[in-house]
C-alpha positions in Angstrom: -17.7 -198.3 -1.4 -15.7 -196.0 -3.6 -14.4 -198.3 -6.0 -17.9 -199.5 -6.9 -19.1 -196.4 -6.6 -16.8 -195.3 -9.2 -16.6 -198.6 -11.0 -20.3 -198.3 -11.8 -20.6 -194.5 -12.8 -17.3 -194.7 -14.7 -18.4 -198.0 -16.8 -22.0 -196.7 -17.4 -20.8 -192.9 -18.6 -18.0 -194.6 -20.7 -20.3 -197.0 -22.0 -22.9 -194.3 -23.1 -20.7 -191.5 -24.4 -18.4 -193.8 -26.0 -20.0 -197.2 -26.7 -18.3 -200.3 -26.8 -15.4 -200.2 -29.0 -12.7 -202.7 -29.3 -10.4 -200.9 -27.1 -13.3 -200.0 -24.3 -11.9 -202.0 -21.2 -8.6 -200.2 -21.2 -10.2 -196.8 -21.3 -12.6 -197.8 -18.7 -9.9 -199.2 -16.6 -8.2 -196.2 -17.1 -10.8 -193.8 -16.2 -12.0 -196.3 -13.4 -8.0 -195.9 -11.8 -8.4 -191.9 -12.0 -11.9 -191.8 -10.4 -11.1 -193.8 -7.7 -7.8 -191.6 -7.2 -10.0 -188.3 -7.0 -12.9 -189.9 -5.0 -10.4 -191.1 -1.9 -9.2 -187.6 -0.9 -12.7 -185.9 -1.6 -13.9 -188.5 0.8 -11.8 -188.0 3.7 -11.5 -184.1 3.2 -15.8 -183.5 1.9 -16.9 -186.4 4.1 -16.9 -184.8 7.8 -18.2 -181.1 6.8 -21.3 -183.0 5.1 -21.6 -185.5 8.2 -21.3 -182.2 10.1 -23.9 -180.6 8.1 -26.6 -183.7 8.1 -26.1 -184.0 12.0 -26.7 -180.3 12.2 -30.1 -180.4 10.2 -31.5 -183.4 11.8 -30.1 -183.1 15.2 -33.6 -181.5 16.7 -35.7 -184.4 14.9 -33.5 -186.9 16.7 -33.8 -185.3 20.1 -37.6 -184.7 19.5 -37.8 -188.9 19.0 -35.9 -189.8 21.9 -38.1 -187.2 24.1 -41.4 -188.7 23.2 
């Protein structure tokens, strides 16, 4: 999921801030490679707090389901 996560964002933001020059696949490939680098560890380390935080917030609505 987080290389076309990043695949998509990078290519559309390259795409509008740059256009497409000649040399537009290398950059995007480029900035595609450092994305996905970033997004891996901000994955594993963001992922479970925000899990946490989502089960947290919807933890009585699911309880309040299963009771009725």
């Amino acid at each position: 999921m987080g290389i076309i996560t990043t695949g998509i964002i990078s290519f559309t933001l390259i795409s509008i801030n740059i256009g497409f020059v000649p040399n537009f696949l290398v950059i995007w490939l480029k900035s595609w490679s450092m994305a996905y680098l970033l997004v891996i560890p901000v994955i594993l380390l963001v992922g479970p707090k925000v899990q946490k935080l989502v089960n947290g917030m919807f933890k009585d609505a699911v309880t309040q389901e299963i009771d009725t």
